[in-house]
N, C-alpha and C positions, 0 to 999 in steps of 0.2 A: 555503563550499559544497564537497561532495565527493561525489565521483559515484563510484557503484559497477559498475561496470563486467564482469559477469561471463558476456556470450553466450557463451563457450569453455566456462566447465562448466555449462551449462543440462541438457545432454541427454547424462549420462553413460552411461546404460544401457538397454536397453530393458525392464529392471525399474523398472515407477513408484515402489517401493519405495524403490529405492536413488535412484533422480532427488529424488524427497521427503527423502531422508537429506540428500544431497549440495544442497538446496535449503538446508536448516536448517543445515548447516554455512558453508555460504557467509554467512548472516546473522552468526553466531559470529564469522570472519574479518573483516566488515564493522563489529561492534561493537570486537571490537579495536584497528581503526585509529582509533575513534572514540575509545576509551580513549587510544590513544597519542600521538593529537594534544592529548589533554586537554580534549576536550568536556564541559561543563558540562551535564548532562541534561538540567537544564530551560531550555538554551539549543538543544537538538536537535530538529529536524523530519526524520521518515523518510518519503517517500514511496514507494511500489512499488505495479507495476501486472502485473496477471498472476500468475503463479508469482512474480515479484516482489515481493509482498505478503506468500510468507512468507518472503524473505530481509528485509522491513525489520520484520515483526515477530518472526521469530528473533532481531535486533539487538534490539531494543529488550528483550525479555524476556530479553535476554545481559547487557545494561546493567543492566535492574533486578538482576538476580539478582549482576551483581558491587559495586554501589554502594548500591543498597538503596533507588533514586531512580526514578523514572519518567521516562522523556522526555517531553519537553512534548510532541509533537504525531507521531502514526502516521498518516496518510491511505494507504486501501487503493483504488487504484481499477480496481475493476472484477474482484475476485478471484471463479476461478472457482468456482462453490457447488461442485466435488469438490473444492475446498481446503479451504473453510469448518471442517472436522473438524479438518483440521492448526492453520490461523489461528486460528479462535477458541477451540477447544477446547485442545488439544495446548498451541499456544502460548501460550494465555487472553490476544487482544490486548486485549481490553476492557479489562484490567489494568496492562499493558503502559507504557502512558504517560497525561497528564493528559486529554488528546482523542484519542479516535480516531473516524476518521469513515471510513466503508465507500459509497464512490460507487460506481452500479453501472448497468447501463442493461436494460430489461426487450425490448428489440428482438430478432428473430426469430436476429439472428446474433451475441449478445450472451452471456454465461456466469454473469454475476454474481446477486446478488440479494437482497436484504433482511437480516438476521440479527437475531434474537430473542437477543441477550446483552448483558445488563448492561453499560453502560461503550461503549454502539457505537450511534454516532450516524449513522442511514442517511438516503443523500438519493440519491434516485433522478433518473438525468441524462435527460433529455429528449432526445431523438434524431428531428431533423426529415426523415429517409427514409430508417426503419428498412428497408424490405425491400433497399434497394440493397445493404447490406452482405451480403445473400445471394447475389447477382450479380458483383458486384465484393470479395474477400476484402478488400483491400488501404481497403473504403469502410467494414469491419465497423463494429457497435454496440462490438464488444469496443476495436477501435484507435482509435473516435473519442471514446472518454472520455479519451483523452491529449490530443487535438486542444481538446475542449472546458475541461479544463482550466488546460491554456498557455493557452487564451483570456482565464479568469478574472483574469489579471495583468493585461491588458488596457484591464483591464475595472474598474478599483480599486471604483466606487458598488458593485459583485456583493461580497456577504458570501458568499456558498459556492466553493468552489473553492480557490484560492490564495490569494487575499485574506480569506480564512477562518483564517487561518493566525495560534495565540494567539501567535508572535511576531512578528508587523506589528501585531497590537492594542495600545491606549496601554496606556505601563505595562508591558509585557511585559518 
């Protein structure tokens, strides 16, 4: 497991522009490490949630493009639809790796949302008191798709989530 760790360059500039550059280069830098420990691609699962979604699928479409493999498994959770242009399009996560799956939650305080592309498997998360995350930031739709899918490990009988994951399936 390897954790990417990059809240110090989130918010380089107050050009979206350049935060979006320095988003996609951060994934570059994380494919890297992934190359240099010798990750087998289709032994790789990228998770990111957020703006995070397009540093693990800049990784992954860094991967493909220097191996010529796809990683097994990209999970987007919760990516904001003003990313959706970078991620699916730009990036083309659909392509990217064997599965990808775009979890997103349709609640008042929530950002994500559905995607019409090839290759993107959506599952819309269930949020049992959507409006509180508009009262309390800290309770959002956006933060509790992290919450709900740590749960999913939990939870092994749940196919969606983490336990969705094609490498914990037999055979993998």
């Amino acid at each position: 497991m390897l954790a990417w760790d990059w809240n110090a360059a989130t918010l380089v500039s107050l050009n979206s522009r350049v935060n979006t550059e320095n988003t996609v280069h951060q994934g570059h830098l994380l494919a890297a490490a992934l190359r240099g420990a010798g990750l087998d691609p289709a032994r790789v699962h990228l998770i990111g949630h957020s703006s995070g979604t397009i540093v693990a699928t800049s990784a992954a479409r860094a991967v493909l493009v220097s191996t010529g493999r796809p990683i097994a498994h990209l999970t987007l959770l919760e990516p904001a639809a003003s990313y959706h242009s970078v991620v699916f399009d730009q990036l083309g996560a659909g392509s990217s790796a064997v599965v990808v799956e775009n979890y997103w939650l349709s609640g008042p305080s929530a950002y994500g949302r559905a995607v019409p592309h090839a290759g993107v498997r959506n599952f819309r998360v269930p949020n049992k008191s959507p409006y509180f995350g508009v009262i309390c930031p800290t309770c959002s739709d956006h933060l509790y798709i992290i919450r709900w899918y740590l749960g999913t490990i939990a939870s092994p009988a749940r196919r969606l989530g983490f336990n969705g994951s094609m490498l914990l399936m037999p055979g993998a």
